[in-house]
N, C-alpha and C positions, 0 to 999 in steps of 0.2 A: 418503562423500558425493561426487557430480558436481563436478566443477569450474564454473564460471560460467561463461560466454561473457561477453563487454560485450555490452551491451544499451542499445537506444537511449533515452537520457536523455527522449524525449518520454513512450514505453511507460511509464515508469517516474512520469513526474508523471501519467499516464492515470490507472494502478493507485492513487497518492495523491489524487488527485481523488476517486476513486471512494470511498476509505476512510472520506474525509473527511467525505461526505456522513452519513454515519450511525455516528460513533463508538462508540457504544453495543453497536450489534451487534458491527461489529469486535471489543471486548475483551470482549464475551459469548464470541462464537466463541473467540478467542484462549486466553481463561478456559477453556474448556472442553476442553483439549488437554493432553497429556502432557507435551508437548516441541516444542523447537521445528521436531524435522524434522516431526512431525504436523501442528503449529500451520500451518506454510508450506505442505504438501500438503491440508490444510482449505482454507485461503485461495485456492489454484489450485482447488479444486473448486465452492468458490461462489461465486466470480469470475470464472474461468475467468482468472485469469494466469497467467503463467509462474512459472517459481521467482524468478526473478532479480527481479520486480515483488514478488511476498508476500514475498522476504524485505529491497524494502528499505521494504515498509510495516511490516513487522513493526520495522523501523528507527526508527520513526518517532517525534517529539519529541510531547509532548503540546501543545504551544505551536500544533502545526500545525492544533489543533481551532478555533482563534479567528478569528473574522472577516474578519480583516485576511487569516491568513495563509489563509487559504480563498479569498479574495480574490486575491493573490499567486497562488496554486496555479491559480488557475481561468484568468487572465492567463495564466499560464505556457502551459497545456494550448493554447488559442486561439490563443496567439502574437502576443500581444498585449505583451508581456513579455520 
């Protein structure tokens, strides 16, 4: 596997943003993969991110589906936060 570059922490609440909006699919998708290097190159192909974004939505807390923290996320993205 590639090694990571850092990647800009905003790119990164973009792709969680984005995730967040539609959980369901997310772990439909996710569900529907091998593994996780398939799962993270899924995720770049119906999103169009990078790796460095799919794998750190593939990271991601299930706690980040609730209002608040969608709220938080949506702040963050704006820069509002």
């Amino acid at each position: 596997m590639a090694s990571l570059r850092a990647s800009d922490p905003h790119d990164v609440m973009i792709a969680i943003n984005e995730a967040v909006k539609n959980p369901i699919a997310l772990v439909q998708l996710l569900y529907s993969c091998s593994s996780a290097h398939s799962a993270a190159k899924a995720l770049q192909c119906e999103y169009g991110w990078n790796e460095h974004q799919a794998r750190a939505v593939m990271g991601l807390q299930f706690k980040r589906v609730t209002e608040e923290h969608r709220n938080l996320i949506q702040g963050q993205v704006a820069g509002d936060i």
